[in-house]
N, C-alpha and C positions, 0 to 999 in steps of 0.2 A: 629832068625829073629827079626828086628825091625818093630815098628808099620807098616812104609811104605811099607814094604815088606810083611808084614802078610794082608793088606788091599789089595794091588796087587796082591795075591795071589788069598784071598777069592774071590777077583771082576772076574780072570780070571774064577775062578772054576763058580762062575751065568752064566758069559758070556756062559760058554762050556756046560753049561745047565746038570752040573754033576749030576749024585744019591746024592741026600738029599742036593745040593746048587740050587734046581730048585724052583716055583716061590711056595709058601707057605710052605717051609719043615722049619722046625727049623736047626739050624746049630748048630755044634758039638758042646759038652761044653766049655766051657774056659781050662779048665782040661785039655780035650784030646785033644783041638789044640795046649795048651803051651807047651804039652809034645809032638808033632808031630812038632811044628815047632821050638823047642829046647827053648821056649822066656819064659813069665812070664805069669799066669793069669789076672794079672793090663795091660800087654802089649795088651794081645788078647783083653780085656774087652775096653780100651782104642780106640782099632781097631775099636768094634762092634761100639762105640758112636762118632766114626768120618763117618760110613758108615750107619748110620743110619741120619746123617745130611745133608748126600748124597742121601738120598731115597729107597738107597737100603737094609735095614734091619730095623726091627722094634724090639727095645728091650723093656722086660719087666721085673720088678725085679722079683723074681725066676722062669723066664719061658725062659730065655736065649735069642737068636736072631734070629728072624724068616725071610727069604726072600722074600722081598717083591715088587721084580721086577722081570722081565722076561729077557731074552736074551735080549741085544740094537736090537731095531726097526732103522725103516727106514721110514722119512716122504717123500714122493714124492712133491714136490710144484707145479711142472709141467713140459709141454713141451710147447717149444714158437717157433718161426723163427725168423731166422735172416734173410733181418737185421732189419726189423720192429720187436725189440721184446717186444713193447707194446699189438702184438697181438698174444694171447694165443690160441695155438690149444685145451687144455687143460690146467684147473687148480683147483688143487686141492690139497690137505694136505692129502687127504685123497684116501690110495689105497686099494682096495680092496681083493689083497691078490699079496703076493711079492712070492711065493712059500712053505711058511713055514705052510700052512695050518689054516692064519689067518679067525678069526673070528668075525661077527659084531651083539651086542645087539638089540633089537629091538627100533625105533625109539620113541621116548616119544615127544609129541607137546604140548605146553602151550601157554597161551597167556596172555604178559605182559607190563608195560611200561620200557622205556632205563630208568635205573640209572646211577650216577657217576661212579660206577663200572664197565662203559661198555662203557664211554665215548672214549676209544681208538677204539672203532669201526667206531667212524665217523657218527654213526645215533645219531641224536638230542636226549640228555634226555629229556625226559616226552614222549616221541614217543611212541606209539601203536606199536608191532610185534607178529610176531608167533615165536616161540623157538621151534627149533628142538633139538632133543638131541640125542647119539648116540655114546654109547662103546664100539671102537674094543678090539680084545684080539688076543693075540700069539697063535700059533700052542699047547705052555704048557697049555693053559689058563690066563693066567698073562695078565691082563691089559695092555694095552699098548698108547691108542690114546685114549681124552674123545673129544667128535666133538660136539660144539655147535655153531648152524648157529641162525642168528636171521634175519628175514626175514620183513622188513617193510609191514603193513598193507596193502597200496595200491599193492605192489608187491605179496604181497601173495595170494589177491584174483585174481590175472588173471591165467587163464584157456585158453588155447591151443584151437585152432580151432575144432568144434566137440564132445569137452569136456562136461559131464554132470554130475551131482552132484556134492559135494564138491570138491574147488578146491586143486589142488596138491599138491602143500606146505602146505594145514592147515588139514590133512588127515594122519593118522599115516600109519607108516610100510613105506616099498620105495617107492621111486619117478625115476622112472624110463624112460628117454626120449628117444624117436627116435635114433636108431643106427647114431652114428655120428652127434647129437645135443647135445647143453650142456645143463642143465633142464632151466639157463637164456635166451637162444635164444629161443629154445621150445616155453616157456613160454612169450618171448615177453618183457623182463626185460630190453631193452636198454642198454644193459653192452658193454662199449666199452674201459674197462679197466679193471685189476684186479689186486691189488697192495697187500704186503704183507711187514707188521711188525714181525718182531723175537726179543724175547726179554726172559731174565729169571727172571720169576715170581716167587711168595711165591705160591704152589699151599693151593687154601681156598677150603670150599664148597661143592659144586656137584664132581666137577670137582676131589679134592684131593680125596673125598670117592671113587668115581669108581675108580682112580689109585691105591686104599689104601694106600696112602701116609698121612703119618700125616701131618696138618697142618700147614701153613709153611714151609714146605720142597721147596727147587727151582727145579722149573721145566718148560719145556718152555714151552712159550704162543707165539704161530704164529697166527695171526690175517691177515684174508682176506677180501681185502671189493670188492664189484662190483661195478663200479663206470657208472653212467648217462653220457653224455656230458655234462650236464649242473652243472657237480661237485656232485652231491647228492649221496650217496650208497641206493643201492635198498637190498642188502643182505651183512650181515659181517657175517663170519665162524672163531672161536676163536677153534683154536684146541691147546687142553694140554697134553704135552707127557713126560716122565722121562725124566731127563736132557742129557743122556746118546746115547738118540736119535740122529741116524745123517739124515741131510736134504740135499734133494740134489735137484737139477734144469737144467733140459737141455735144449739144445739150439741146436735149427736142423737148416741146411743150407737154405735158403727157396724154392730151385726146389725139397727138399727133400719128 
């Protein structure tokens, strides 16, 4: 086999979620896959340091390639109607489980000002927010979606009719709304749009640690903002997923 074929091989064996290609195992030596797949030790070694630029393996000198992705995910973006499809039944990057037995970190809340490195959110730097934060993981364990929502100060402090103590966005753990509300109507956020950036990012950070991806690795960055009528975002969610990720969007008829 050449590189290309020894790299489609290995990516299929992650995918199929095989013994010892699953999300932390080290993978065979150079050795024993040049002689399994008839090529060269430079060839396999060569392979590791093209799939490790890809995010999926992490090499170290005498410790071999270890995996460091999960099976491809699936981000949901939403569901809309047609033919207004500026209005969202739901939207969100983030599903809470497609069937595979996914799993989500507990929520961590900070409170910070917007830098330049968040200007693609659309909330002004030097802005006041609360930061949610929050790591799904695969049915394996493997990392898979880091979700970080930043929630403007005035938006953060409203509190739902009834509501007492802290309010619901600046309070760890879930935020759980009313069967069939989304936590910005709930809450009273004015959202009468919700738009979405996709784009492949260098993952840095918070973000690259929870995916254990080294630094630098591309990986994508979908950015959602909840937009005011009068243009302002009241809430951006930056969710960061292996590149490997597929996203999808649907569109329902609207008597549907």
């Amino acid at each position: 086999m050449n590189q290309a074929e020894i790299i489609s091989e290995l990516t299929a064996r992650i995918d199929r979620g095989e013994e010892k290609y699953k999300y932390g195992e080290r993978l065979p030596s150079t050795r024993d896959l040049a002689q399994e797949f008839e090529s060269t030790q430079q060839t396999v070694s060569s392979a590791f340091s093209v799939m490790a630029g890809m995010g999926l393996v992490s090499v170290r000198r005498g410790s071999g390639a270890t995996v460091i992705t999960g099976k491809p995910g699936r981000i949901k973006l939403g569901t809309y109607r047609s033919a207004n499809r500026e209005i969202a039944t739901s939207a969100t990057a983030w599903k809470r489980d497609h069937g595979n037995g996914a799993k989500e970190g507990p929520t961590q809340v900070n409170h910070l000002v917007i830098t330049e490195a968040d200007a693609d959110t659309g909330i002004e730097v030097g802005a006041e927010v609360v930061e949610r934060i929050r790591t799904r993981f695969d049915g394996d364990g493997a990392p898979c979606q880091h979700k970080r929502t930043l929630v403007t100060a005035e938006a953060a402090t409203l509190t739902p009719e009834g509501w007492t103590g802290l309010p619901p966005m600046m309070r760890a753990g879930d935020v759980k709304p009313p069967e069939g509300l989304t936590i910005s109507k709930w809450l009273g956020m004015g959202i009468v749009l919700v738009t979405y950036d996709m784009c492949v990012s260098m993952a840095a950070g918070p973000a690259a640690e929870a995916l254990t991806l080294p630094e630098g690795t591309p990986a994508l960055r979908i950015v959602s903002r909840g937009m005011r009528d009068d243009g302002s975002v009241a809430f951006a969610t930056v969710t960061t997923a292996p590149m490997r990720s597929t996203v999808s969007l649907e569109i329902q008829e609207s008597d549907i």
